[in-house]
C-alpha positions in Angstrom: 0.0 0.0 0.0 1.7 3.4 -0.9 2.0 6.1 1.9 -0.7 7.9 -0.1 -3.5 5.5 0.3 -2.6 4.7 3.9 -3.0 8.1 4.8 -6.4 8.3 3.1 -7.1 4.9 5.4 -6.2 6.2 8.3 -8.4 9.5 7.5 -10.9 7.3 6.7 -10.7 5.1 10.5 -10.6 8.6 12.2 -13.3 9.7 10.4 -15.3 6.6 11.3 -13.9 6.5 15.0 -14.6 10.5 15.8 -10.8 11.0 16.1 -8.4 13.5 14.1 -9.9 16.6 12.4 -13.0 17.6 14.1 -16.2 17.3 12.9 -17.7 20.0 10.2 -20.6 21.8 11.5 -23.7 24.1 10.4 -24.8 27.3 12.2 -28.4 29.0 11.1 -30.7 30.6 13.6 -33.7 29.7 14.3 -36.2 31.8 16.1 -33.1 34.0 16.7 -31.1 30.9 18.7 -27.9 30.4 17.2 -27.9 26.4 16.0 -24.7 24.5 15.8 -24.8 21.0 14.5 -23.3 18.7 12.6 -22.9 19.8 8.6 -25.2 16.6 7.6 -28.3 18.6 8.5 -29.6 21.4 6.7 -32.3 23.7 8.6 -36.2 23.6 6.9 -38.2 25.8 9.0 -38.2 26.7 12.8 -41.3 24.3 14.5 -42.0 26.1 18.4 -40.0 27.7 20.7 -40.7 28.0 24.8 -39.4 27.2 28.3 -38.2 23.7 26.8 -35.9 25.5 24.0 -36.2 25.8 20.5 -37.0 23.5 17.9 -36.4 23.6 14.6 -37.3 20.8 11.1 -33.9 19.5 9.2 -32.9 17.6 6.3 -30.4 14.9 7.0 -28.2 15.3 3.4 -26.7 11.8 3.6 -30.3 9.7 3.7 -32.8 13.0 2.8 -34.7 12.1 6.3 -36.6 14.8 8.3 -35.8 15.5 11.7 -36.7 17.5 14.2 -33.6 19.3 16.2 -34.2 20.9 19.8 -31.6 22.7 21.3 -31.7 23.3 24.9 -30.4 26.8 25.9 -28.3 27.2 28.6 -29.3 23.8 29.6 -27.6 24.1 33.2 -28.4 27.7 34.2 -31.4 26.1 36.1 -30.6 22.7 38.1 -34.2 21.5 37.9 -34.6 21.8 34.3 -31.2 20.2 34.1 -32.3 17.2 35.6 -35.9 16.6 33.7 -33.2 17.0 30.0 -31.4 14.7 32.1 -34.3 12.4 33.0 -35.8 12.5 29.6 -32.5 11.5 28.1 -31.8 8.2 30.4 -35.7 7.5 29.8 -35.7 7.7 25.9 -32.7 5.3 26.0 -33.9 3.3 27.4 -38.1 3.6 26.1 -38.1 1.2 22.3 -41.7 1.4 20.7 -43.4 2.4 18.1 -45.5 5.1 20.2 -42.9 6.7 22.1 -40.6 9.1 20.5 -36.9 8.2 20.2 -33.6 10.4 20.0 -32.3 9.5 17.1 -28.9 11.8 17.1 -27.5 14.1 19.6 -24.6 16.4 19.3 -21.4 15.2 21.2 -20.3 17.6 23.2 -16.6 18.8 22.8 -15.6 18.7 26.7 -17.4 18.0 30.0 -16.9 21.3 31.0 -17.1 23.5 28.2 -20.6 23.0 27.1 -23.7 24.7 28.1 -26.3 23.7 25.0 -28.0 20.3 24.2 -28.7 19.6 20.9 -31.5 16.6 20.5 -32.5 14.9 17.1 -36.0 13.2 16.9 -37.9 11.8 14.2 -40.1 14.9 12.6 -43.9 14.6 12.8 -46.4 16.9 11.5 -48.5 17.6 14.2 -49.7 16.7 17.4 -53.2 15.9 18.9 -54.0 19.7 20.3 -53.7 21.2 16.9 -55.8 18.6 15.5 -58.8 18.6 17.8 -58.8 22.7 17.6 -58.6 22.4 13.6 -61.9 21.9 11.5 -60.2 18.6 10.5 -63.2 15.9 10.5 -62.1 13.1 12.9 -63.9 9.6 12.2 -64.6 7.5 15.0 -61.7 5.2 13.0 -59.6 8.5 13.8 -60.6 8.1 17.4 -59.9 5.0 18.1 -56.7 4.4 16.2 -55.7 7.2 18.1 -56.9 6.3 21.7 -55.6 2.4 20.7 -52.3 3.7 20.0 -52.1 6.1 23.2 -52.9 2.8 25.3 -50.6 0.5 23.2 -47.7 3.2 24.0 -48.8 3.1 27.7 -48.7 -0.3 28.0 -44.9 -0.4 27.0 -44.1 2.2 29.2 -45.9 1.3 32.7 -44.6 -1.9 31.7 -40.9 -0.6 32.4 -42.5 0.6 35.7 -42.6 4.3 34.3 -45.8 7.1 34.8 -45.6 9.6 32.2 -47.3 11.9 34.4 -47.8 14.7 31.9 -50.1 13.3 29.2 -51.4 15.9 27.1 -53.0 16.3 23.7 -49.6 18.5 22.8 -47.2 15.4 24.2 -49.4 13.1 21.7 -47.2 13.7 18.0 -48.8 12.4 14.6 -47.7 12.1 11.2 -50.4 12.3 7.8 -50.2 8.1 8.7 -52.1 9.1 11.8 -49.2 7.3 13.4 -48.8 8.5 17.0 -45.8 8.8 19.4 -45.7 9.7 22.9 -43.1 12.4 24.3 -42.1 14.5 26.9 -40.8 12.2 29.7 -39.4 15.2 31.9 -42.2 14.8 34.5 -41.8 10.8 34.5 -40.8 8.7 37.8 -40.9 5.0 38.3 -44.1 3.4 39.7 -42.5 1.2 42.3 -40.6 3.8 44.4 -42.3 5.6 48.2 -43.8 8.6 46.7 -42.2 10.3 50.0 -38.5 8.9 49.0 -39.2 10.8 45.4 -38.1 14.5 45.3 -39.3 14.7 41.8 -42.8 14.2 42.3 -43.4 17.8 43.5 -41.0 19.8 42.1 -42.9 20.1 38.8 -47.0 20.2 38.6 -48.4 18.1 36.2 -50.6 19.9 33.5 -53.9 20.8 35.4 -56.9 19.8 32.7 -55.7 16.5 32.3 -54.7 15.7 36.0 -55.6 12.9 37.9 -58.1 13.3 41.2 -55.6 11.7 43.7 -53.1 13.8 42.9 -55.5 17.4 43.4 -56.3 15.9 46.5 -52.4 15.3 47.8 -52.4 11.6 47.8 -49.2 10.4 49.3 -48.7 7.5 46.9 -50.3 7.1 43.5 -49.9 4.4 40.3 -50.4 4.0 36.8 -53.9 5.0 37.3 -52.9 9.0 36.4 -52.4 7.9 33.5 -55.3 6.0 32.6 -57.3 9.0 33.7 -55.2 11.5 31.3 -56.1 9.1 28.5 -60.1 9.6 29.3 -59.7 13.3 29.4 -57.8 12.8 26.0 -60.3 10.9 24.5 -63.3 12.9 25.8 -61.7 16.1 24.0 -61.2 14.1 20.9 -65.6 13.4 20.9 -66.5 16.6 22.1 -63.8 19.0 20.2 -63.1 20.6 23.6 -61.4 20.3 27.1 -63.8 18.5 28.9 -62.1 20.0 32.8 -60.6 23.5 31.7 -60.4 23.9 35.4 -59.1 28.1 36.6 -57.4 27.3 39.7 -56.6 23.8 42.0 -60.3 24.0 43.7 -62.2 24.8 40.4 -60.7 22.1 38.8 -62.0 19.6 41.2 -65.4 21.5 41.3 -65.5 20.7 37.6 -64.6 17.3 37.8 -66.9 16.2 40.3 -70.2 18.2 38.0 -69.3 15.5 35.3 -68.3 12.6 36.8 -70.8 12.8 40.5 -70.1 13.4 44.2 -69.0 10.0 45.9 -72.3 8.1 47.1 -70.7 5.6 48.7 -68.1 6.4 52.1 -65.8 3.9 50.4 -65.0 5.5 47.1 -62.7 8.0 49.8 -60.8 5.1 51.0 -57.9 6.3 48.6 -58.0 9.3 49.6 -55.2 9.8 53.0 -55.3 13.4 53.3 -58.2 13.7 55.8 -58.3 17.6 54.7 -58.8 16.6 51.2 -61.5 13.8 52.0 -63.8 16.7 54.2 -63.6 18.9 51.3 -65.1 16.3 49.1 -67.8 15.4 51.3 -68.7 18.9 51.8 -69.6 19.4 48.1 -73.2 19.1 46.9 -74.4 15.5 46.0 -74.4 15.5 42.2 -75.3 12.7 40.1 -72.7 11.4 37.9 -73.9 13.2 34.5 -74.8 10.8 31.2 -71.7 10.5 28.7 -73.6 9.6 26.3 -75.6 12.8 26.5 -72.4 15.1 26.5 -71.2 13.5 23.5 -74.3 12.6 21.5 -72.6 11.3 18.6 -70.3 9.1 19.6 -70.7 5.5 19.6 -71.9 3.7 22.5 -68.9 1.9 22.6 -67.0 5.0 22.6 -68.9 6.3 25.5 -68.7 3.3 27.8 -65.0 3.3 27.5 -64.6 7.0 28.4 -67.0 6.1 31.5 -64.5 3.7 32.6 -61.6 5.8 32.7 -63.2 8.7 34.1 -64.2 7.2 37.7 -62.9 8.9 41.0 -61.3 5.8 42.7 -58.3 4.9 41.0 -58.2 1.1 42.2 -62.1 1.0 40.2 -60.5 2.7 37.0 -60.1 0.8 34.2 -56.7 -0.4 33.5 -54.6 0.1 30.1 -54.7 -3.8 29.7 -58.6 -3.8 30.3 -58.8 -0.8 27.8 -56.9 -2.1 25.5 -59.2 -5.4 25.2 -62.7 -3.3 25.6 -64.9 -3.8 22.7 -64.5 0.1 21.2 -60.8 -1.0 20.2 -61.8 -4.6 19.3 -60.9 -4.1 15.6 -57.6 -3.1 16.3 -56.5 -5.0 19.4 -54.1 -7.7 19.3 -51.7 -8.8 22.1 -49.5 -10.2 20.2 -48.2 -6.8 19.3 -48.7 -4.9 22.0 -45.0 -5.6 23.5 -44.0 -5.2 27.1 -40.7 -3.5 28.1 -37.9 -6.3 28.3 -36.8 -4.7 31.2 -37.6 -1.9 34.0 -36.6 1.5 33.8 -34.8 2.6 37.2 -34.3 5.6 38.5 -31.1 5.3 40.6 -29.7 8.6 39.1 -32.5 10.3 41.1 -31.3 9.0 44.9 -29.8 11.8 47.0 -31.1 14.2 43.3 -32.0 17.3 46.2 -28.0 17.2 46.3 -27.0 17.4 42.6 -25.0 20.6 41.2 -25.3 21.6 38.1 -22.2 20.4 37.4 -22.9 17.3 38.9 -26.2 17.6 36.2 -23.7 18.6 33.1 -21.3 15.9 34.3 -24.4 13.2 34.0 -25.9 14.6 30.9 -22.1 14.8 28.8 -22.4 11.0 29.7 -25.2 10.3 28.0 -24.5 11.8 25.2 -21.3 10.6 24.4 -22.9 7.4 25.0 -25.8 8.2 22.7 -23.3 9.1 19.9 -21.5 6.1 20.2 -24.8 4.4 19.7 -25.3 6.5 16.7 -22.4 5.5 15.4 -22.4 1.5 16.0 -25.6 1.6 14.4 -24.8 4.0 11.5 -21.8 1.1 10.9 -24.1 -1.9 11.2 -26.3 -0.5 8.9 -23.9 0.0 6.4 -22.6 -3.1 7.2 -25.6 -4.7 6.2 -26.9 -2.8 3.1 -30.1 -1.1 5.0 -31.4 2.1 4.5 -33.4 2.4 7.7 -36.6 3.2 5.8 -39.8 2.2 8.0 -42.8 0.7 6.3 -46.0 2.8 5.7 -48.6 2.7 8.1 -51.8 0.3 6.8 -54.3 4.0 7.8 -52.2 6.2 5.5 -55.7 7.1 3.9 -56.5 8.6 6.9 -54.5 11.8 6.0 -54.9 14.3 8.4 
């Protein structure tokens, strides 16, 4: 081999291995936020920008594939955002399934301590659920429940890694024109098996009011998969009536709302969930209301459709329907099948969280570089395998494509 071509090797191996030169990167602004990321993405058009950081749609050159980038500003200047990136991060590594989003690229970062940005890379989708139940889009019961199945089906997965989500909103629920639908925003999640008193993150965000569960409005020490069961039934009853079914003001209006639709307790031991005795004499010192007709506030939906919201929206969460028994109720009987309705192969744990009340934000940045340089290395095995192999990652359409939205 001449001295020529084993130089353009080596380049080659260094290239491959993230060694030698470093890498060539793209700066555009979006939404007046500087972006800096690797030279392989070209910048479309900026998608939302808030408290979470800026987002923006790309081109991936190499393959032509959409993705959407979110940088996180000064992702350290406040500890407790820190540690939800950081959360969400170890949680999407871990999360594989259709319905939950995935990271899909990151940018390494150059040094531990000489970084203060994170740069994300998900799959792009066109929309999410709270645009299309505001928009004059017509939704077909088929829309309904190939949106509610998938919801469950994602749910499933997750509580099945003994994960809540916590924070399931129509705007955390992303869709493509397949109406395929993928879960995100894990930075409120925590682990269902841990003493709710041992967790520090179970306070220090609140989780969307409109779509919150009872026992956690009324300071239940310890709660379960069951929040999220009653998220999905406030989901689904905005997707038949076009509207948020509890747009409660304030803490207290939101549980006046709540019990005007679903009916004061009649019987003392629907409270038995409830520990906080301050909380339980509130309830009882509301009005007796009758639990109003679903069928009536949502006149043209199916029965089916109707007895399944029923189920989700009761008070006591051990009575609730489960996202097992919802998944088999007769409303998603066309589209049910266990087969593919996988389980986690293993738990999620939070072990990063013990003693969290104590983390620094460098302790935060010195997690978080972590991860991402062992997301990139992931990246790049699978990049190689790929090649290796002759694929060219392209996903299969989904069989509702007709659906467009």
């Amino acid at each position: 081999m001449t001295s020529a071509k084993r130089r353009k090797a080596r380049r080659e191996r260094e290239g491959r291995s993230g060694r030698g030169t470093a890498a060539v990167t793209s700066k555009f602004a979006v939404c007046g936020t500087v972006f800096e990321v690797d030279a392989k993405y070209a910048p479309i058009k900026p998608i939302g920008k808030g408290a979470y950081g800026v987002v923006c749609s790309a081109r991936e050159l190499e393959t032509n594939r959409k993705v959407a980038i979110k940088k996180i500003v000064n992702a350290f200047e406040n500890v407790v955002d820190a540690k939800r990136t950081l959360r969400e991060i170890k949680l999407l590594r871990h999360l594989r399934h259709e319905n939950v989003i995935d990271i899909i690229d990151c940018v390494k970062p150059r040094a531990k301590d000489a970084f203060e940005d994170v740069y994300l890379m998900y799959d792009l989708m066109d929309t999410d659920l709270y645009q299309i139940i505001r928009s004059s889009q017509s939704l077909t019961d088929e829309h309904c429940q190939y949106f509610v199945y998938q919801i469950l089906r994602g749910l499933k997965y997750i509580h099945s890694a003994d994960v809540l989500h916590r924070d399931l909103k129509p705007g955390n629920l992303l869709l493509n024109a397949n109406c395929d639908l993928k879960i995100c925003d894990f930075g409120l999640a925590r682990t269902a098996l841990v003493d709710a008193e041992a967790s520090e993150f179970m306070t220090e965000y609140v989780v969307t009011r409109w779509y919150r569960a009872p026992e956690l409005l009324l300071s239940c020490a310890e709660y379960t998969s069951a929040i999220d069961v009653w998220s999905v039934g406030c989901i689904f009853a905005e997707l038949l009536g076009r509207k948020t079914l509890f747009p409660g003001k304030d803490y207290v209006h939101q549980l006046n709302l709540i019990m005007r639709v679903i009916g004061t307790p009649q019987n003392p031991s629907e409270l038995d969930f409830i520990n906080n005795e301050k909380a339980k004499r509130y309830i009882k010192s509301l009005p007796v209301t009758a639990r109003c007709s679903f069928q009536k506030l949502f006149p043209n939906a199916s029965p089916k459709a109707v007895d399944l919201v029923d189920k989700m929206l009761v008070l006591d969460p051990a009575r609730r329907i489960t996202v097992e028994e919802a998944l088999a109720h007769p409303y998603l009987e066309s589209l049910h099948d266990e087969v593919d309705e996988p389980c986690a192969e293993s738990p999620f744990t939070f072990d990063f969280e013990d003693g969290a009340q104590y983390l620094t934000d460098t302790d935060v940045r010195g997690l978080i570089y972590d991860e991402l340089c062992a997301l990139s290395a992931e990246f790049e095995a699978a990049k190689l395998a790929q090649l290796s192999l002759g694929g060219d990652g392209q996903d299969e359409g989904n069989e509702l494509s007709e659906l467009l939205l």
